[in-house]
C-alpha positions as CSV (number, residue, x, y, z in Angstrom):
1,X,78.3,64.0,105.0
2,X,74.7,62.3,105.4
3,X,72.5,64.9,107.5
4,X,69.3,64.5,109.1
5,X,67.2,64.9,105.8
6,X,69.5,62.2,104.3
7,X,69.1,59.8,106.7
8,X,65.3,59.9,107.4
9,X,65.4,59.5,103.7
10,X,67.4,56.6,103.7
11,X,65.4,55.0,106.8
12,X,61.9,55.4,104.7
13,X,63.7,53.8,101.4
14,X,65.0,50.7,104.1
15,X,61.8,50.7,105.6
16,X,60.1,50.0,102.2
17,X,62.1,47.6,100.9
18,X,64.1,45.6,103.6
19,X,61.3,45.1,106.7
20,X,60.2,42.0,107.1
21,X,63.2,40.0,105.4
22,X,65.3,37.7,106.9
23,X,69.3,37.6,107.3
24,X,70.8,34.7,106.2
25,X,74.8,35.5,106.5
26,X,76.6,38.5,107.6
27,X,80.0,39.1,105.5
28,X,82.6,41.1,107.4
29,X,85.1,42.1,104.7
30,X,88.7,42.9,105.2
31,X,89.1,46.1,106.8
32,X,85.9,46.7,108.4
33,X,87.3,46.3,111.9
34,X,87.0,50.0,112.8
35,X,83.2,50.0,111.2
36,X,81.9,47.0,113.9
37,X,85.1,48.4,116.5
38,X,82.0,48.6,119.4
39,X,82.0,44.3,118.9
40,X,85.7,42.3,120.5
41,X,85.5,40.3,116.4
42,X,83.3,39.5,113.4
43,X,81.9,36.6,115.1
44,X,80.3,38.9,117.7
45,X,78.8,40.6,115.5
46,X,78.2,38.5,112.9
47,X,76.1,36.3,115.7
48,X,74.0,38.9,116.4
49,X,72.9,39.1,113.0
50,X,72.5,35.9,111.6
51,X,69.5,34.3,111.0
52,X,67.2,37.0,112.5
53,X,64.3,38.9,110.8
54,X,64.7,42.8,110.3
55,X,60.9,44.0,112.0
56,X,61.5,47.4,111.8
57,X,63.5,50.8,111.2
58,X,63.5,53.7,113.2
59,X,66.2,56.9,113.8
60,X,67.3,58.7,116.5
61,X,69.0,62.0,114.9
62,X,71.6,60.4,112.8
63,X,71.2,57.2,114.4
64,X,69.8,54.1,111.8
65,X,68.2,51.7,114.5
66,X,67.3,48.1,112.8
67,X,64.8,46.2,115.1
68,X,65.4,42.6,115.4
69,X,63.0,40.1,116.0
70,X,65.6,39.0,119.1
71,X,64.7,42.4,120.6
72,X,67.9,43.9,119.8
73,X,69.1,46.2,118.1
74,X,71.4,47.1,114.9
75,X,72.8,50.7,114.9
76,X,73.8,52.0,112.2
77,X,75.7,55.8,111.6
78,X,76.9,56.6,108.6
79,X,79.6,59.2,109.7
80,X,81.2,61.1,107.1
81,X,81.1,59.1,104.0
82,X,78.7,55.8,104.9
83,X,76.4,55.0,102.7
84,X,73.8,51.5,102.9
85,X,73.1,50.3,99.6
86,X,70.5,47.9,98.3
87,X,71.3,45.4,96.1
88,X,69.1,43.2,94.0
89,X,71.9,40.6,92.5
90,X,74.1,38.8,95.1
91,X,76.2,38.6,92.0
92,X,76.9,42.0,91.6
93,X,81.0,42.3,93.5
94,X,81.7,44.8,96.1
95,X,83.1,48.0,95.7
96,X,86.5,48.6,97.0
97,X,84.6,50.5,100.6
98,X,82.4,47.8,101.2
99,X,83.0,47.0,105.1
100,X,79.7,45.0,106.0
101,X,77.3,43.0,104.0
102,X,73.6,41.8,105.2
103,X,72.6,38.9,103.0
104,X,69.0,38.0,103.0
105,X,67.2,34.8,102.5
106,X,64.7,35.9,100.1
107,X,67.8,37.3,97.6
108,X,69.3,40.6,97.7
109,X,71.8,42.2,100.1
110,X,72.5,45.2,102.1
111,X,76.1,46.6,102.1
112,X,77.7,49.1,104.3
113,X,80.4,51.2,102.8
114,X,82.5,53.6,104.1
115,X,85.4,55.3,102.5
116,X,86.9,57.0,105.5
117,X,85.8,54.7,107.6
118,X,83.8,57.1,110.6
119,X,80.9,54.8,110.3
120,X,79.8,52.1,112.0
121,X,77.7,49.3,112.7
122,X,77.0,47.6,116.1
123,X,74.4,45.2,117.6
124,X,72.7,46.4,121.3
125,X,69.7,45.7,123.4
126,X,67.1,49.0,123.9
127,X,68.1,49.1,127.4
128,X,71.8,49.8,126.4
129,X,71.4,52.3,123.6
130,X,71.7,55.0,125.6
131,X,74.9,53.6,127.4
132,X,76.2,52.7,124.3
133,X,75.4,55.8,122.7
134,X,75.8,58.9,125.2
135,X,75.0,60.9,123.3
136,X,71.4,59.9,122.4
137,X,70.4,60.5,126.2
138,X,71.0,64.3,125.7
139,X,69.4,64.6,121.8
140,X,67.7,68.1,120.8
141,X,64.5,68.1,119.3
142,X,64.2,66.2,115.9
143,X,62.6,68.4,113.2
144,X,61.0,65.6,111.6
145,X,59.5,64.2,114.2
146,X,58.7,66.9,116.3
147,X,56.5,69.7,115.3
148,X,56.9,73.4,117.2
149,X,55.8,76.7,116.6
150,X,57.7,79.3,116.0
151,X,57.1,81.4,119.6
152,X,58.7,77.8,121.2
153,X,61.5,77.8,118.7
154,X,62.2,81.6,120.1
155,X,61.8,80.6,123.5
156,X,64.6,78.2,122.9
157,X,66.4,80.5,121.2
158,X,66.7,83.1,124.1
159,X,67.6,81.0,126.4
160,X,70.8,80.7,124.3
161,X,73.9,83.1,123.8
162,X,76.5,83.1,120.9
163,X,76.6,82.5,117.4
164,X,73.8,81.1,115.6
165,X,75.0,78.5,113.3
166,X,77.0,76.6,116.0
167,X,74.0,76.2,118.3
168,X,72.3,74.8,115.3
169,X,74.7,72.3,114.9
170,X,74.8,71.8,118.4
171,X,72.7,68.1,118.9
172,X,71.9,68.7,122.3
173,X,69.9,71.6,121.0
174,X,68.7,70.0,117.5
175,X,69.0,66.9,116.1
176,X,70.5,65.9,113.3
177,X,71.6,69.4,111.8
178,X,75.2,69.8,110.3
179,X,77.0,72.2,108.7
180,X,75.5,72.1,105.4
181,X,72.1,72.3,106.6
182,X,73.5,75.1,109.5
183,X,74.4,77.4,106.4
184,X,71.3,76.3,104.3
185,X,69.4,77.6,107.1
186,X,70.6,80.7,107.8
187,X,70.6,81.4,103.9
188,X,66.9,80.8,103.6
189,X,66.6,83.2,106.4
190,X,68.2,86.0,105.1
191,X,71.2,86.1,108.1
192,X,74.6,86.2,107.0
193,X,77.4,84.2,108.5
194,X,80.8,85.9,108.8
195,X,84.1,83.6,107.5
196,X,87.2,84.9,109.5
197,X,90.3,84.6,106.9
């Protein structure tokens, strides 16, 4: 399950590669209902997309956020099993996941694909992320973005009871953090979790 490390990484490869181009067509494949569900049909979506130029990638804890040069927005979260691959060759066929394809003007193509299908992809204004997105109004810090000492990092800390690794995992406390990262985390640190049988 993409974590906050994998996404930024993701955002910085996108950012690189992708800013700046042009969408020429959107291909919703078959199946890929529940991965633009937010939209009422492909066309919906589909005309939020074509035609416009990507001006810039940003992230909001797991959140992808495409900037459009409408002033929209395409969000993208990869859920479980998402993934957003490049490709160079329009020629080269979909997997069997592939939900959504971005096809740009100047050649290539972005697709969208999603196994289990927790992902999704949807099309907002700024104003309406939050509405959208609840859960983006009430984000903890980012650890990428934000930098804290330690002393504020215990200050935060006490003014929490329970375990450990679920506040971590907890995104109104930190962003971004799962379960992998939740035990990676504690490991480094020498604290050891307790599995009940």
């Amino acid at each position: 399950m993409p974590e906050l490390p994998e996404v930024e990484t993701i955002r910085r490869e996108l950012e690189h590669e992708i800013v700046g181009r042009r969408i020429k067509a959107v291909q919703v494949l078959p199946g890929a209902s529940r991965s633009i569900r937010r939209h009422a049909d492909a066309l919906e979506f589909q005309t939020g997309l074509d035609g416009h130029k990507l001006t810039g990638i940003g992230r909001r804890g797991k959140y992808l956020l495409f900037n459009l040069d409408t002033g929209s927005i395409l969000v993208v979260h990869l859920g479980m099993s998402g993934q957003l691959l490049l490709i160079k060759s329009n020629k080269e066929p979909p997997s069997r996941h592939t939900r959504v394809t971005l096809l740009f003007s100047q050649g290539g193509e972005l697709r969208f694909v999603d196994p289990r299908t927790f992902g999704e992809m949807f099309v907002t204004r700024p104003e309406k992320i939050e509405e959208d997105v609840p859960e983006l109004a009430h984000l903890g810090f980012d650890p990428l973005m934000q930098v804290m000492s330690w002393t504020r990092f215990a200050t935060m800390l006490q003014q929490h009871s329970g375990k450990l690794k679920p506040l971590l995992m907890d995104q109104r406390f930190v962003a971004g953090i799962g379960n992998i990262y939740a035990d990676e985390i504690l490991f480094a640190a020498g604290i050891e979790v307790l599995k009940r049988s």
